[in-house]
KEGULUM-300207 format. One line per field, with one value per residue (C-alpha): chain; x, y, z. Coordinates in nm, 2 decimals. Each point is the difference from the previous one (the first is absolute). Example, Ala and Ser with C-alpha at 12.3 -4.5 7.8 and 13.67 -1.06 7.14 Angstrom:
2
chain = [A:A]
px = [1.23:0.14]
py = [-0.45:0.34]
pz = [0.78:-0.07]
END
This chain:
97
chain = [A:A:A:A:A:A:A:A:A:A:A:A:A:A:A:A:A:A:A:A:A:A:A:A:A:A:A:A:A:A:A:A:A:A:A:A:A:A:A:A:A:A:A:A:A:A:A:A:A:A:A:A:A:A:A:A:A:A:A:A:A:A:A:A:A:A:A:A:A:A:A:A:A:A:A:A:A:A:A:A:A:A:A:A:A:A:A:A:A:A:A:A:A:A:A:A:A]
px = [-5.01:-0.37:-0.20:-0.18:0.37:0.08:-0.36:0.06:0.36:-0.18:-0.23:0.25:0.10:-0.36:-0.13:-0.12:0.26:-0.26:0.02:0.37:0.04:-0.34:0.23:0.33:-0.07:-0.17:0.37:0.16:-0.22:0.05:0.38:-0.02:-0.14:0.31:0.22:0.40:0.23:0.32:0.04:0.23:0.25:-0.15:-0.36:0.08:-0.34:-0.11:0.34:-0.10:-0.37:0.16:0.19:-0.32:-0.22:0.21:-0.02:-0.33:-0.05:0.25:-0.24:-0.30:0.15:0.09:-0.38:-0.10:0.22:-0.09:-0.37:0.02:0.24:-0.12:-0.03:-0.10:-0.15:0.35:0.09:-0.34:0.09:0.39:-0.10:-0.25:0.33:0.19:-0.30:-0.01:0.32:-0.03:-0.27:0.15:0.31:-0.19:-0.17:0.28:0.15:-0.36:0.08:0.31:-0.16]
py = [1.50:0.07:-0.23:-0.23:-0.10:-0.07:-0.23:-0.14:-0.13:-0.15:-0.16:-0.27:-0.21:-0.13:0.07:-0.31:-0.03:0.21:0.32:-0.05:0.02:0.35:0.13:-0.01:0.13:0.27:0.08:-0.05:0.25:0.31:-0.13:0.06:0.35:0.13:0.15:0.00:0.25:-0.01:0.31:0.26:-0.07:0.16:-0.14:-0.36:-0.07:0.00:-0.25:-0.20:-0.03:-0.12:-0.26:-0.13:-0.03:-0.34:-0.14:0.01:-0.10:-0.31:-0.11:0.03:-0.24:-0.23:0.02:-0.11:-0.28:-0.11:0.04:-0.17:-0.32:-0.33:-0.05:-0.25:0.01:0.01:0.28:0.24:-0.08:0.10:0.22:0.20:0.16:0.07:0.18:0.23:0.07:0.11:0.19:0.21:0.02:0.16:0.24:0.15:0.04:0.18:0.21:0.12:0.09]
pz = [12.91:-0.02:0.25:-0.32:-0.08:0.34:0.06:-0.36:0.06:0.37:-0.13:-0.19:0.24:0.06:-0.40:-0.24:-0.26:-0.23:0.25:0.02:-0.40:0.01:0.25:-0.15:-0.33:0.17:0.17:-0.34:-0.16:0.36:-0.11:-0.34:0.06:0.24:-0.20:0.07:-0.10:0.16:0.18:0.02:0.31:0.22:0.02:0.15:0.10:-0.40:-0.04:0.29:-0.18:-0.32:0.21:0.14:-0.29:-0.15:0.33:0.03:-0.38:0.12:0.28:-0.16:-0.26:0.28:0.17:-0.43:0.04:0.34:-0.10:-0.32:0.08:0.08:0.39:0.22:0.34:0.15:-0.18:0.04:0.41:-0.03:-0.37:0.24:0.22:-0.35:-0.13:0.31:-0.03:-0.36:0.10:0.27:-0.21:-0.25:0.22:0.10:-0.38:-0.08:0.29:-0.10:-0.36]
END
């Protein structure tokens, strides 16, 4: 994982909801350009990249929905944990791309 994907995905846990959505669809678009073809058998480090890539799609799509829902201040105090453990979850799915 290249270090601006690492400081991107860092920077959520503290972004306005705007940065959170800039830096998402940045993600979706380094996801949409890994490509996946299941390998032969004995290349498991190109299977275990084609594993990772919906995982990481699936998180980002929870950090949309935890950026976009309504919250109160209850949930930005107890919402601020979640989100940095969406974060570091998706982390280490981009470093197993």
């Amino acid at each position: 994982m290249t270090s601006e994907i690492e400081n991107l995905i860092d920077e959520l846990p503290q972004a306005s909801s705007q940065r959170v959505e800039e830096v998402i669809t940045i993600l979706e678009g380094v996801l949409s350009g890994s490509e996946c073809n299941f390998p032969i058998e004995e290349d498991s480090d190109s299977a275990y990249k084609c594993l990772n890539i919906p995982r990481a799609e699936e998180l980002i799509e929870l950090i949309r929905a935890w950026n976009t829902g309504e919250r109160t201040k209850d949930d930005y105090e107890s919402g601020g944990k979640k989100i940095s453990e969406l974060s570091k979850e998706l982390k280490t799915a981009f470093n197993q791309i």
